[in-house]
C-alpha positions in Angstrom: -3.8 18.6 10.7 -1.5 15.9 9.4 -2.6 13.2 12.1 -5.9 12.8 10.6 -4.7 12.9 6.9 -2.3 9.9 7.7 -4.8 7.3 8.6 -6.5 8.7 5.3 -3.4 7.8 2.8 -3.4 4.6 4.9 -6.8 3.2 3.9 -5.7 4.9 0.4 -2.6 2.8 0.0 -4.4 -0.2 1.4 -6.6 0.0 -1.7 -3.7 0.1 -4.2 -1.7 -2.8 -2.6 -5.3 -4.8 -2.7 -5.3 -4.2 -6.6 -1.9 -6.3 -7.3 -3.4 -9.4 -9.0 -0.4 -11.8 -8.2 -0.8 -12.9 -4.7 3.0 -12.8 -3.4 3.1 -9.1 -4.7 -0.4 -8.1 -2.8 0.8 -9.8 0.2 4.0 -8.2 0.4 2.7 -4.7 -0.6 0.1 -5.2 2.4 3.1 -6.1 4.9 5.0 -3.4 4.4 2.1 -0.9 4.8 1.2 -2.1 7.5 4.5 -2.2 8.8 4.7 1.0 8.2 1.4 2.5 9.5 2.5 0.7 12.7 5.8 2.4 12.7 4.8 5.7 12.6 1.3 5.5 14.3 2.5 6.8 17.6 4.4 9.8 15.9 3.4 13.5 17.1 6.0 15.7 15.6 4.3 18.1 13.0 7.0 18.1 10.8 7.6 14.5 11.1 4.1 13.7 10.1 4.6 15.9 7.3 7.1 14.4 5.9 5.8 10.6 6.7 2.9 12.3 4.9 4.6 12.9 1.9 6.7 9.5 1.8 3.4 8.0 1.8 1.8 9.6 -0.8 5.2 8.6 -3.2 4.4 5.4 -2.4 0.6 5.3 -3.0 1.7 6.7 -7.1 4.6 4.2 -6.5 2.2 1.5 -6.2 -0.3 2.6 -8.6 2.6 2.3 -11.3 3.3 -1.0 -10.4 0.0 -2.1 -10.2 -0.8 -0.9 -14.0 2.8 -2.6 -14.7 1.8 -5.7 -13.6 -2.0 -5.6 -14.9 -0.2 -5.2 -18.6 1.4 -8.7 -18.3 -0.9 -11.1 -17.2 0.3 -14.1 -15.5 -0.7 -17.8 -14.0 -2.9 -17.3 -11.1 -1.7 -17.8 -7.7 -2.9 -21.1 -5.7 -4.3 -19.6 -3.6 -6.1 -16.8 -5.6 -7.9 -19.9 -8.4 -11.5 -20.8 -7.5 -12.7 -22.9 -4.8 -14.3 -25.1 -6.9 
């Protein structure tokens, strides 16, 4: 049961750490998901994958906060984030 819901709270914290609008804080937040996803992809202890799980999940509402934190003070866009034209 808990290997299919992790790839699930991947994609989901994926999405959260894609809605940081200062570049340096998206691309860091993306890192370290993905650093953790890889981590813990092989893992096939039930109770481990619970608890990964769960750590997960804290850190999905963990980034949501800091996303709504961040959306309140508005900042100079990132180089790389300003229009092509």
């Amino acid at each position: 049961m808990a290997t299919s819901v992790f790839p699930k709270l991947y994609k989901q914290l994926l999405r959260e750490c894609t809605k940081f609008s200062d570049y340096n804080f998206r691309s860091h937040a993306l890192r370290r998901a993905q650093h953790v996803y890889e981590k813990y992809l092989n893992e096939n202890d039930e109770t481990k994958l619970n608890t990964i799980n769960l750590k997960i999940q804290e850190e999905i509402e963990a980034t949501t906060r800091q996303v709504t934190i961040g959306q309140l003070y508005g900042a100079e866009k990132h180089i790389l984030d300003q229009d092509k034209t």
